[in-house]
Each structure stands twice: as structure tokens, then as C-alpha cells.
C-alpha positions as CSV (number, residue, x, y, z in Angstrom):
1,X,1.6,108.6,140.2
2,X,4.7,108.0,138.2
3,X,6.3,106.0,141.2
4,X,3.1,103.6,141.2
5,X,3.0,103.5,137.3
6,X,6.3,101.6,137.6
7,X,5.7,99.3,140.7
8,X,3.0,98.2,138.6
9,X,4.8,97.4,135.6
10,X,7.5,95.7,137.9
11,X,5.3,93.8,139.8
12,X,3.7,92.4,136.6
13,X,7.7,91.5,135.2
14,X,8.6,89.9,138.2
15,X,4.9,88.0,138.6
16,X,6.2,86.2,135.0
17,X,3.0,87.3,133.1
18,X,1.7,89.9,130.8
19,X,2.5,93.5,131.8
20,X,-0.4,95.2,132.2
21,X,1.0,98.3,130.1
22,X,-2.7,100.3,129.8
23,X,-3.1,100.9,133.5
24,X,0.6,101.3,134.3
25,X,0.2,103.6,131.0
26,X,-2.4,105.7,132.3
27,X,-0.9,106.2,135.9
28,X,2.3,107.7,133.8
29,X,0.0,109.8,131.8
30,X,-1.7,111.0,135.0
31,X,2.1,111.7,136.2
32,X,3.4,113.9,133.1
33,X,0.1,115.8,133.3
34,X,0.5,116.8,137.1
35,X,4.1,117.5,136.4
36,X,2.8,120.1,133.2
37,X,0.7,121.4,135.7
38,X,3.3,122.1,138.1
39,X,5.4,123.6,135.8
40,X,2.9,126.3,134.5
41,X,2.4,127.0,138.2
42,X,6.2,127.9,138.9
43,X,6.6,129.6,135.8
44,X,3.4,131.6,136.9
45,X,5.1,132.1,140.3
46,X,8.4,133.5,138.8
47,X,6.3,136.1,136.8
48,X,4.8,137.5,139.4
49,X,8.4,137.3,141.2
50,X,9.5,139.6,138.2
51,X,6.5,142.0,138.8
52,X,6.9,141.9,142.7
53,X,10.4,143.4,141.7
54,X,9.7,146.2,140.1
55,X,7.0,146.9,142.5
56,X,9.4,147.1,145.4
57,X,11.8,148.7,143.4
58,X,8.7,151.8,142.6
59,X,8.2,151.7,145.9
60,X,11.7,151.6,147.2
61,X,12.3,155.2,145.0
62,X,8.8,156.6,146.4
63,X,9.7,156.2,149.6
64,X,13.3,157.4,148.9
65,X,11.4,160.6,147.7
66,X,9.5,161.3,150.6
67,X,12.4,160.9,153.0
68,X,14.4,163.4,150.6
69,X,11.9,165.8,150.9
70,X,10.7,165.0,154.9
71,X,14.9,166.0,155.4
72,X,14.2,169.1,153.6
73,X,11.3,170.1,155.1
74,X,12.6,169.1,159.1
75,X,15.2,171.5,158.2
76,X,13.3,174.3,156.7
77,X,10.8,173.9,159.6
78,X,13.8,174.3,162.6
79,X,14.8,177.5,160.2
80,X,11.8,179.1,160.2
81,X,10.7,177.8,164.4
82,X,14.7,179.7,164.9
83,X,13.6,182.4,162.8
84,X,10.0,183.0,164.5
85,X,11.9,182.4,168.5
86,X,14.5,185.1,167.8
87,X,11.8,187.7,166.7
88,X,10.2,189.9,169.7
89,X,7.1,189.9,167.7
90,X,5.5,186.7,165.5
91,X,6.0,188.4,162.3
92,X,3.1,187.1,159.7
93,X,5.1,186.2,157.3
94,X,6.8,183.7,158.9
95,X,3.4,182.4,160.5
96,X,2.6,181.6,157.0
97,X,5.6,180.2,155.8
98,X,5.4,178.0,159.0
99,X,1.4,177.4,157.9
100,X,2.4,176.5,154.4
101,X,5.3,173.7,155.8
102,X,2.4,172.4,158.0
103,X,0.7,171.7,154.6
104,X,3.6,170.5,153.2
105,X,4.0,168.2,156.3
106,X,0.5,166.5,155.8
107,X,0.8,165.9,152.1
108,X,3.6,164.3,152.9
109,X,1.6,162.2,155.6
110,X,-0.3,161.8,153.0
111,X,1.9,160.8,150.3
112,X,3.4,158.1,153.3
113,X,-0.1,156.5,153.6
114,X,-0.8,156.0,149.8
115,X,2.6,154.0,150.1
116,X,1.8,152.2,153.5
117,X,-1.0,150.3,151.0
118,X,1.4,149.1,148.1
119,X,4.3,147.7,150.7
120,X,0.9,145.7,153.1
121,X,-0.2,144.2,149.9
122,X,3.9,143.2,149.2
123,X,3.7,142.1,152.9
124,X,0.4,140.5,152.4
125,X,1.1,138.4,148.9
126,X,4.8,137.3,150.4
127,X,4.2,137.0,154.2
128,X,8.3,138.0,153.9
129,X,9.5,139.4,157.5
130,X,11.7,142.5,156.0
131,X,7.8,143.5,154.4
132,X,6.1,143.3,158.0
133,X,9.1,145.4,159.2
134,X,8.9,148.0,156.3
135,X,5.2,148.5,157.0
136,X,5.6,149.0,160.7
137,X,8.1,151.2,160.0
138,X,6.1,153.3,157.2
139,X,3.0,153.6,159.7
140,X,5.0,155.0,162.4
141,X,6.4,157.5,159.9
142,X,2.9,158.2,158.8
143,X,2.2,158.6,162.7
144,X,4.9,161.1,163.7
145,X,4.2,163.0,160.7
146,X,0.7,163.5,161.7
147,X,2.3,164.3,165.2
148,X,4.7,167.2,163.6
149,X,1.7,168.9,161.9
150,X,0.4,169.4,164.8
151,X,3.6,170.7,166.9
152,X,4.0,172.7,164.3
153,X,0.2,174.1,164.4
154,X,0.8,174.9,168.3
155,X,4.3,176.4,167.5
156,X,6.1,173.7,169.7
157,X,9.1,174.1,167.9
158,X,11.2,171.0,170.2
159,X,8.1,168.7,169.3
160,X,7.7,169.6,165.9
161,X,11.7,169.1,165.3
162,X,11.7,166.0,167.3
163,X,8.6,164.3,165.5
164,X,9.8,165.1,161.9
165,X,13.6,163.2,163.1
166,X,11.4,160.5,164.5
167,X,9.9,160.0,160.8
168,X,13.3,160.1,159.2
169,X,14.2,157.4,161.3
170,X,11.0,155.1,160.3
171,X,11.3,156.1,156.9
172,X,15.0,154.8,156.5
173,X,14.3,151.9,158.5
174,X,11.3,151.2,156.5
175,X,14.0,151.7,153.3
176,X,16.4,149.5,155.0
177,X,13.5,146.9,155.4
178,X,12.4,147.3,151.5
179,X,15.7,147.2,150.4
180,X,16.4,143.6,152.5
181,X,13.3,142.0,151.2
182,X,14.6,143.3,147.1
183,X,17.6,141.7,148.2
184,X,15.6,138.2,148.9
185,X,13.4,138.3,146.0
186,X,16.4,138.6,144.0
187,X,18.3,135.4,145.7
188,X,15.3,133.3,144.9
């Protein structure tokens, strides 16, 4: 609009006669007020630029908890599967401290599924490639902690162990992921 505001004003200068100032006047108005308008937009977008920050930065120390505590638990649960294979007889005390890291394993599942929704809706408002990875990632942590539960339930001590590493792994990958995409928010 500002571009034909002018060739209207230079056509009329070079044409020898009166510049017709009101219409080349109003096309520049009509410019300044679609450049105001794309201003408020971008300083709209780097708002929410600021608040997609902090929410990968909440969900970046979430998730940092849960893999914390998912190491803690893989450990205590190979403990306690060692503890219960030595012993001639199941003793039923460690049947229910095994019971009781099964629960700990599915609120933890849990916990991992309550996250998957804030990183798709990053993923979803961004379309950003390190998001899509970082919610692949958190599902299939979400999946082999489900799958650990349940070794654990049947007392397959190799599965359970093996399906609690295989969530570490998607839950630092899925870190990894978050912690790429903070680091392109930030560069833009």
C-alpha cells in the first residue's frame, strides 16, 4: 500500500499536473495502519515466546523429576527382585515392598502422561521437530513404564529391569529433545 501511495504521487509529478495528495494520502494511511497491526502481532508473538519458555522450562524440571525418581525406583526394584531370587521361600515382606514399587511404578506412568499433554500442546502451538521428538520419546516412556508394572506384577525380574532402563532411555531422550527446542526458542 505504501509502495503504490508513492507510484501515485510520482506518476502525478512526472505527468506535470496537480499531485493528487488525498488518494496517495489515504493509500499511506492504509500502509501505517497495516504496519501497527503487524507490529502488535509480533509483539503478541514474542509474549507468548516468553511464556512458551517458562513452559518448557516447568516441563523440562518435571520431567527431570520423574527420571530422578524412575533411576531410583529401577534400582530399588533390581534390589528387592535380587533380594526375593536369593530367598528359598517368597518372604511377604518383600512381596509387598515389591507391590508397593509396582504402585510407585504406575504413578509414575502416571505422573509421565500428565506431562505427555503439556509437551503435545508445545508440539502442537510450535510444530518445532525437537517437540515431535520429545513427545515420542515421553509416550514410549509412558509405554515401558506401563510394561514394568506389569513384569514386576508377574515377578519377571529381567523384564521388569529391562523395561524400567528402556524408560530411562526415552525419558532422557525426551530431555535431550526439550532441552534442543529451549535452546531454539531462545535463538529466536
Amino acid at each position: 500500500k505504501l509502495r503504490a501511495a508513492q507510484h501515485d504521487i510520482r506518476l502525478k509529478d512526472k505527468e506535470n499536473s496537480v499531485s493528487d495528495f488525498g488518494i496517495a494520502g489515504g493509500k499511506q494511511r492504509g500502509a501505517e495502519t497495516g504496519l501497527e497491526r503487524v507490529i502488535i502481532v509480533l509483539s503478541r508473538h514474542r509474549d507468548l515466546d516468553q511464556q512458551l519458555l517458562k513452559d518448557i522450562n516447568q516441563t523440562r524440571r518435571e520431567l527431570q523429576s520423574i527420571l530422578d525418581r524412575q533411576r531410583q525406583l529401577t534400582q530399588k526394584t533390581a534390589d528387592i527382585m535380587n533380594k526375593i531370587e536369593a530367598a528359598k521361600e517368597k518372604d511377604s515382606r518383600m512381596m509387598d515392598e515389591l507391590k508397593r514399587l509396582q504402585d510407585q511404578q504406575k504413578a509414575l506412568r502416571n505422573e509421565t502422561l500428565q506431562l505427555q499433554k503439556k509437551i503435545d500442546q508445545m508440539r502442537d502451538k510450535t510444530g518445532n521437530q525437537h517437540a515431535e521428538r520429545a513427545s515420542q520419546a515421553n509416550q514410549s516412556a509412558a509405554r515401558h513404564q506401563s510394561q514394568a508394572g506389569g513384569r514386576m506384577e508377574q515377578g519377571d525380574r529381567s523384564g521388569a529391569n529391562s523395561a524400567q532402563k528402556d524408560a530411562e532411555r526415552d525419558l532422557q531422550d525426551a530431555l535431550d529433545n526439550l532441552d534442543q527446542f529451549n535452546r531454539q526458542m531462545q535463538q529466536q
